[in-house]
N, C-alpha and C positions, 0 to 999 in steps of 0.2 A: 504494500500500500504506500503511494506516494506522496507525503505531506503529508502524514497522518501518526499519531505518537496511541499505543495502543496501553493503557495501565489498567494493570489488575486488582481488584479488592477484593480483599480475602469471604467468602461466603458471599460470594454472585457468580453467578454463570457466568461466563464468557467474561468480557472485559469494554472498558468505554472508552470512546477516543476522548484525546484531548479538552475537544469541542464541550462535549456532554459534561466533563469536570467542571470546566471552567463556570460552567450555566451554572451546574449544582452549587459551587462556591456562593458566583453572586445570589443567589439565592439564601443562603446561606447568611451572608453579609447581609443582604436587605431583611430577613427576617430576625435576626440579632437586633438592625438599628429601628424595627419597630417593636422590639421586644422595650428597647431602652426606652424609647419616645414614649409609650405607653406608661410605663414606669414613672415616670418624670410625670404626668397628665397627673396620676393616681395619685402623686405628693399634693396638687393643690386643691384637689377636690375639698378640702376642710376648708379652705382659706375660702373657696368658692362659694360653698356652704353659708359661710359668717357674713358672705357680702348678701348675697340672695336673706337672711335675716334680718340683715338692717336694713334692705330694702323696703323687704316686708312692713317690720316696724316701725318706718314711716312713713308707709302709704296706710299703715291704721293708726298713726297719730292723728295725719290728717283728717281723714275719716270720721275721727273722736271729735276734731276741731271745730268739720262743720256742721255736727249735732250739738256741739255746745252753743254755736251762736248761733243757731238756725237756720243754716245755709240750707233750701232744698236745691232737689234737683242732684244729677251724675255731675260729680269730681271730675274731670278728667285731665289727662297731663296730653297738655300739647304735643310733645318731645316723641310719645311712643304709645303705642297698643298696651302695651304690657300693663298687670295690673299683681295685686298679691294674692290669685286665686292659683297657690300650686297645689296639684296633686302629686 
């Protein structure tokens, strides 16, 4: 075979060319670097958590604000859709 580097792993039939290594590495390498990137996501989930709670707690101060001075009618925030109904 010409241009072609044949290696063998122990416990596979036959053997893979070069080509077929090198794919399985990157492979290998990309799923290592979302292994890490994942990782790293999982650390700020708390910090994520505590901002989504203070978000929360005041869009219900508000809330409280305009039942104490008799505001009717929907609150609403110009800025976004979002509101503090999480499930």
């Amino acid at each position: 075979m010409t241009g072609s580097v044949e290696v063998a792993f122990p416990g596979m039939i036959g053997s893979l060319s070069l080509h077929y290594l090198l794919i399985m590495l990157q492979l290998i390498f990309l799923l290592q670097s979302l292994i890490v990137a994942h990782d790293k996501f999982k650390i700020t989930l708390g910090d994520a958590d505590k901002e989504l709670q203070a978000i929360v707690g005041l869009e219900n101060q508000v809330h409280e604000m305009s039942q104490k001075f008799g505001m009717t009618g929907r609150i609403e925030n110009p800025y976004t859709t979002l509101n503090a109904n999480v499930s």
